[in-house]
N, C-alpha and C positions, 0 to 999 in steps of 0.2 A: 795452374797445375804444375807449371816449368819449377814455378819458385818453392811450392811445397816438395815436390820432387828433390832441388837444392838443399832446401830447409834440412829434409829428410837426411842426406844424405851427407848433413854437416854442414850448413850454410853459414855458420858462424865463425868455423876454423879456416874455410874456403877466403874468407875477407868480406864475406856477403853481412855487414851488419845491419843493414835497415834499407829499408824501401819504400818509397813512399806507396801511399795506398791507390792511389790514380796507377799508378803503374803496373802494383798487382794486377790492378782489376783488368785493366789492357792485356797484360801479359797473358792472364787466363781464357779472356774473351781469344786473343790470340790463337792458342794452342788448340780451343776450341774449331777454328776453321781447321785447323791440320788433323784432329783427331777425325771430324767429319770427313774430309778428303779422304781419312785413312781409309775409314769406316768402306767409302762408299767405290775405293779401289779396292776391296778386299768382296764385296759384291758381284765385281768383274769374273773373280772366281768359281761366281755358279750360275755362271752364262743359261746352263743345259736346265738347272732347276731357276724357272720364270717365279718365283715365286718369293724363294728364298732372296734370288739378287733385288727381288726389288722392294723388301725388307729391308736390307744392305742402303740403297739407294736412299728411302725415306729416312730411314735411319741418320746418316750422315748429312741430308738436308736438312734436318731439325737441327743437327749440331748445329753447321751453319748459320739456319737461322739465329738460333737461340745465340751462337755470338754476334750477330748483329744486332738483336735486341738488348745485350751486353752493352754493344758499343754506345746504341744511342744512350742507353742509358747512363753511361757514369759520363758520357757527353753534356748530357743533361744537369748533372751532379756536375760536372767542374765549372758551368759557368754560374755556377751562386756559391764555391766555395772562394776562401780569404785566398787573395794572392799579395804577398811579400817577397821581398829579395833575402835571398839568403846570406848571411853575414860572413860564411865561410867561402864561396863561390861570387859572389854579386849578381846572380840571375835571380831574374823573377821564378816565383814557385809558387803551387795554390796548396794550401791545407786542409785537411781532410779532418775533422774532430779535434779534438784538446791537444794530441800529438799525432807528429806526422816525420816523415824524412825528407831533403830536398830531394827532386824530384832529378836533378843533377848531380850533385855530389854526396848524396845519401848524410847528407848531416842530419842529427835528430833538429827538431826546430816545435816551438810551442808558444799558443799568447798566453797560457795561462798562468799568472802570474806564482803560484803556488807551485807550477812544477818546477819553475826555471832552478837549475841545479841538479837534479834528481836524476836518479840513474831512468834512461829511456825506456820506456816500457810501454807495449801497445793497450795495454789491460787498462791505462789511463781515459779509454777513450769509453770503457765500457758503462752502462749504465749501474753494474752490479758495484763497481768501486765508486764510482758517481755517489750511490743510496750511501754507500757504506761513511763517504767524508763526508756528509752531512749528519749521518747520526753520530758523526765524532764530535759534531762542532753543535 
């Protein structure tokens, strides 16, 4: 949510150019526990109405939950994705689809050999561009 929020608000003139996608998805799962915290400090507020707070309550335990089940999830997802060393950094980093960012120094980084060169672009990873270079070829 943090980084769409960035995006939003100019994430490109900011120096923000790429991120990898392990990172989004942390970052969101992230924001998630604090949005729930918010949620369920703002519950507090209707002590007198038992009804409403704990509306509030459940409320923000689902956020909770649901980013935990974020977590294990892209948990899940990074130990079967590629990890290579990034050429700009030398740290290890895992890849996320056809392109990705290092996970460290936000370089673009790609194995597929057709992109190498090409200006970075997340839409590389989608299935719609996928269809589309094979009815080119």
């Amino acid at each position: 949510m943090l980084y769409y929020l960035v995006e939003w608000l100019g994430g490109k003139e900011l120096g923000l150019k790429y991120s990898s996608k392990i990172n989004k998805i942390r970052t969101f799962a992230l924001s998630l526990v604090f949005v729930g915290f918010g949620i369920m400090y703002l519950g507090i507020f209707f002590k007198e109405i038992v009804w409403l707070m704990s509306i509030f309550m459940i409320l923000g335990l689902l956020s909770v939950v649901l980013s935990t089940l974020i977590y294990f999830w892209i948990g899940m997802l990074s130990t079967k994705t590629i990890q290579v060393v990034c050429p700009n950094c030398n740290k290890p980093t895992k890849i996320l689809g056809r392109v990705d960012a290092c996970m460290h120094c936000n370089e673009p980084l790609t194995l597929d050999k057709d992109l190498e060169g090409k200006e970075f672009d997340e839409n590389y990873n989608s299935k719609q561009y996928q269809k589309e270079q094979q009815e080119q070829q």
